[in-house]
N, C-alpha and C positions, 0 to 999 in steps of 0.2 A: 401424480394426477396430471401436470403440466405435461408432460412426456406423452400419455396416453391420448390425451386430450389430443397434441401436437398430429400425433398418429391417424387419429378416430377421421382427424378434420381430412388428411391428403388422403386416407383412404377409400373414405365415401366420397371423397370431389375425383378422382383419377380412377377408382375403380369399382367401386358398389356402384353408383348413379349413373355413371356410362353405362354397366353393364343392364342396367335397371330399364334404360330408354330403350338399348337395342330389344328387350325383352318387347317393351312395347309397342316398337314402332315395327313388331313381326304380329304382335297378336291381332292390332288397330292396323295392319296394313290395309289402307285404301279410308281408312277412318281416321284420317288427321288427327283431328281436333277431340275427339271423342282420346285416341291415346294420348295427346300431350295433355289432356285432362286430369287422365288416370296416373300417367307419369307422376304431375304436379302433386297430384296428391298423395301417391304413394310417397313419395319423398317429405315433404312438407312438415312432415309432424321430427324425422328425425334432423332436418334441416334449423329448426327451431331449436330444439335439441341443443344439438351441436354450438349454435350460436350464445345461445342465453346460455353456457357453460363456458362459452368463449370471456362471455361480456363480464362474467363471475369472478374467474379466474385469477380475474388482474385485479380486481377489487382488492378491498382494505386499506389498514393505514400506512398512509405513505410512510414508502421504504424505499433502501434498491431496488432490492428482489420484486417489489411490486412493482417500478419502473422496467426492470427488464423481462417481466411476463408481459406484462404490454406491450414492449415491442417487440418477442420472439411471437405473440399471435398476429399484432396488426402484421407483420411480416408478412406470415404465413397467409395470412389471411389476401392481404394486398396481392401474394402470386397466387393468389386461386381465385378472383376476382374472373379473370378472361375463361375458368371453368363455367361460372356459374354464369356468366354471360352466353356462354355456347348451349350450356342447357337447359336455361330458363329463359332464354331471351326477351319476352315479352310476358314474365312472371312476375308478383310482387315478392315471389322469393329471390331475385335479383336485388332486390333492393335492402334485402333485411342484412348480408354480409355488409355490405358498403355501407348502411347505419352503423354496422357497429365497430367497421376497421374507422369510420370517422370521429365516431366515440372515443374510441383505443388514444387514435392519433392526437386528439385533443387533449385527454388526460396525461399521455407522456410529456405532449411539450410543457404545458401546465407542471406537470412532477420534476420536470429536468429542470425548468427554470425556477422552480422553491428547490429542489434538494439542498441547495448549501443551508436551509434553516434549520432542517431536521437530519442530515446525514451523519454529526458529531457525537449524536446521541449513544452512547453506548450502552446497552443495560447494564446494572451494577451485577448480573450474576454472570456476563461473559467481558468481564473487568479484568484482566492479567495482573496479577502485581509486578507493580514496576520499582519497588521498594530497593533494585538493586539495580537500576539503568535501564531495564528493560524497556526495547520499544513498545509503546503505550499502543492499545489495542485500538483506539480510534485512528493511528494511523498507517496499522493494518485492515480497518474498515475501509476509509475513505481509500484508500490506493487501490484494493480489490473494486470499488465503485468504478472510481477513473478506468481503470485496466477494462473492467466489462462493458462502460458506454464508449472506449474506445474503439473496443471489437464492434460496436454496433453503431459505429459512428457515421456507415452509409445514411442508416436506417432512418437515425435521428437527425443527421442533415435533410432528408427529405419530408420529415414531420414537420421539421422547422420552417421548409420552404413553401408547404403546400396548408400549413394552419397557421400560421400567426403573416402579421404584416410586414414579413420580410420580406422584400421586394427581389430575389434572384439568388441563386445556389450559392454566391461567393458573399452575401450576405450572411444567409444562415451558417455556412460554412464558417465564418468569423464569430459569427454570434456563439459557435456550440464552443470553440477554441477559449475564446470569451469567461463562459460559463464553468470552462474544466481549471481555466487559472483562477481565478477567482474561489474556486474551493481551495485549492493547493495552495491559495496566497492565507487563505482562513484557517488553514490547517497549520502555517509555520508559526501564528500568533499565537493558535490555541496552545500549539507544543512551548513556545516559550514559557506562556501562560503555567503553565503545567509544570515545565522547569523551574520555576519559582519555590516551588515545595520543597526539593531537596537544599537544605542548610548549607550540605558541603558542596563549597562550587567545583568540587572536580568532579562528584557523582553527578553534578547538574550538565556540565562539559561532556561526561559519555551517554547522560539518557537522549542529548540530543546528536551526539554522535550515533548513535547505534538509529533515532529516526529518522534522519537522513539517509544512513544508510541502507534503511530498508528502500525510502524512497527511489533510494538511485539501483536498489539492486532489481525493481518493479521496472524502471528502466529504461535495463540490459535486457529484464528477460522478454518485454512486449516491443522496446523501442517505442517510446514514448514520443522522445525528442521529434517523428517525424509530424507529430501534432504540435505540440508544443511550441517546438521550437530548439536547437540546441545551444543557443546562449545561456537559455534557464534552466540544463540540466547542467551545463558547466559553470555557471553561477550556486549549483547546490553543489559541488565537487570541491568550490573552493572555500565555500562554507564548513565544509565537513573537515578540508585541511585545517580551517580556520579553528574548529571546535577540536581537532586534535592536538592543535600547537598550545589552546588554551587549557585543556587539560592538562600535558606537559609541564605547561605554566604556573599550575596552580595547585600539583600534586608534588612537583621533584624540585622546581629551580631552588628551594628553598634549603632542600637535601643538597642539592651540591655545592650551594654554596657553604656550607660546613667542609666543604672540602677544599675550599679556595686557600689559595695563602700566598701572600702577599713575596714578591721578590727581595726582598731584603734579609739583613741580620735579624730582626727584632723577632724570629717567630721563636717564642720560647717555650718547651717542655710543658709548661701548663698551657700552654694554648693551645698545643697539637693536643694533650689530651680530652681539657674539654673539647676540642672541636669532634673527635673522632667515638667521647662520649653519646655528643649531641649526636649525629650523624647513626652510630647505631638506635639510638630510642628512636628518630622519627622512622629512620628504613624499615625500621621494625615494626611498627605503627599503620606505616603504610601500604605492607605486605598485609599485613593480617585485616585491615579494613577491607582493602582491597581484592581479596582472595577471592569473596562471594560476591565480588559485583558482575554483572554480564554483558558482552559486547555482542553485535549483532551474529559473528559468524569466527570462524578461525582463523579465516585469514587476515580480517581486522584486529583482530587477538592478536596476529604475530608480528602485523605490523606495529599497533602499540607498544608491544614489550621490546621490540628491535628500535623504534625509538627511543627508549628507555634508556635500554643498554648502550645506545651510542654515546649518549651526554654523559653516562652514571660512571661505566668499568673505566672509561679511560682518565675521569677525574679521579676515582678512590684508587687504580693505579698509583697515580702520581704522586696521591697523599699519602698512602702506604708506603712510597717510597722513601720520600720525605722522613717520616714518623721513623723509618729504619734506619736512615740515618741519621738522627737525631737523637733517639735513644740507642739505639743496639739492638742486642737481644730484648734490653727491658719493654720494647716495642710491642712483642707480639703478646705482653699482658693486657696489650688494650687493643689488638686487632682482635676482630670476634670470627669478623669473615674474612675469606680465602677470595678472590675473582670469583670462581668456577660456583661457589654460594651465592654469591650475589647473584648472579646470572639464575643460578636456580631458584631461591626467591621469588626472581622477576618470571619465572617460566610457571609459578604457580597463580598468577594475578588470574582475574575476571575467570573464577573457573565456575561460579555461581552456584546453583542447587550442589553441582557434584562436591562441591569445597563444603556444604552443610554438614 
């Protein structure tokens, strides 16, 4: 309907109603007044039309989508202004677009300056479960929001300048900057907020890895940073290291350290076994929890498990080596895994639905 509508409006302003006047001013030639009569009126009824379908349109409860129909008409509407100037000049159908692209203008800055109250809203039937890391669908809402009033961030700097009491472009221009942080500053609390739910803090460490990194892969792909700013995307880059090092932290050091052993004489045959005991239950514990959790993308995937493997193979290396020399052959009663297992373990993590 928006499309149509889009169409209906530049068709009759560029080419049905030009063609409409020439019609008239050949039949009324010499008769002014008499054809800009007839003109006005032939037009009038679908001019009306057109408008109250316009003014319709954008209606409803505030949303995006209902913010950004308002401003793809006022748009439109705003470049076909100097139409209906040329062809209604001294009509009061001149005036009825410019009521309602004032209307439009009004309501979007009004919408743009509440959205951060109702933008978080997710309905529960387009709810993702997140039950395994997954970035949470409200911050694939809000970022599609950002991305689209980016693109139309001419539009809305000039709503902003020409209806509220901002006094010049470089006002409003900060004012809308303003309003885009401030969602995105709303959004990191709610997702913490949110992370609170998961018990285990290493699935709590990749649900907020995986939304950031949607955040930052939103962008790469629009270039965010040139609104933004790029200290605040490289301040979520090093958040995201941060939530990687912390999951690290709080899923493995604990594994390796069962694998640690002290420089001296004192490490003795029951100590290498419990340790190499312990060390298979939780690796083992950790693979299988971990199989179906999800990270944003595969490349994120491989750089998790490539961290993984760097701290993991070259400590249980060292302690398999240890354990061989220690015991002998008696050793490889208590090695379960080989390097090359481990490694594949670690290559079947965060495989999510497909690991079900």
């Amino acid at each position: 309907m928006m499309g149509r509508l889009m169409t209906a409006l530049d068709v009759t302003m560029t080419c049905l109603f030009p063609i409409e006047k020439q019609l008239c001013d050949r039949v009324f030639s010499g008769f002014s007044t008499t054809g800009s009569n007839c003109f006005i009126e032939v037009c009038q009824l679908a001019t009306f039309q057109l408008l109250n379908l316009a003014n319709s349109v954008g209606s409803g409860s505030p949303s995006k989508s209902c913010l950004l129909k308002k401003l793809d008409i006022f748009k439109q509407l705003h470049s076909l202004i100097p139409k209906f100037e040329s062809l209604f000049p001294d009509s009061t159908l001149l005036y009825q677009p410019i009521k309602v692209k004032n209307k439009l203008g009004k309501a979007s800055r009004d919408l743009f300056k509440d959205m951060h109250n109702f933008i978080f809203k997710v309905p529960e039937a387009d709810l993702v479960d997140s039950s395994y890391g997954q970035h949470h669908q409200m911050t694939i809402e809000v970022m599609n929001y950002v991305n689209s009033v980016c693109r139309s961030k001419r539009t809305l700097k000039q709503i902003l300048h020409e209806y509220s009491k901002v006094d010049n472009e470089v006002e409003a221009s900060s004012f809308f900057v303003k309003q885009i942080e401030q969602i995105i500053r709303m959004l990191e609390k709610k997702l913490i907020y949110e992370s609170e739910n998961y018990k285990d803090l290493a699935l709590r460490r990749i649900f907020m890895l995986n939304n950031r990194s949607h955040i930052e892969a939103v962008n790469k792909s629009w270039e965010l940073e040139t609104i933004l700013g790029n200290e605040w995307f490289q301040n979520n880059i090093e958040k995201i290291h941060k939530n990687h090092e912390l999951y690290k932290g709080s899923s493995w050091n604990k594994v390796v350290d069962f694998l640690k052993l002290e420089n001296n004489e004192n490490t003795t045959e029951e100590l290498l076994k419990e340790k190499i005991h312990l060390f298979n239950s939780h690796f083992e514990d950790i693979c299988r929890v971990q199989s179906v959790w999800s990270v944003y993308d595969n490349k994120l995937r491989e750089e998790i498990i490539s961290s993984v493997g760097k701290i993991l193979l070259p400590a249980y290396g060292i302690f398999v080596g240890r354990l061989q020399d220690i015991l002998g052959n008696q050793a490889y009663k208590y090695i379960k895994y080989e390097l090359f297992e481990i490694q594949d373990l670690l290559n079947h993590l965060f495989l999510g639905n497909q690991n079900i």
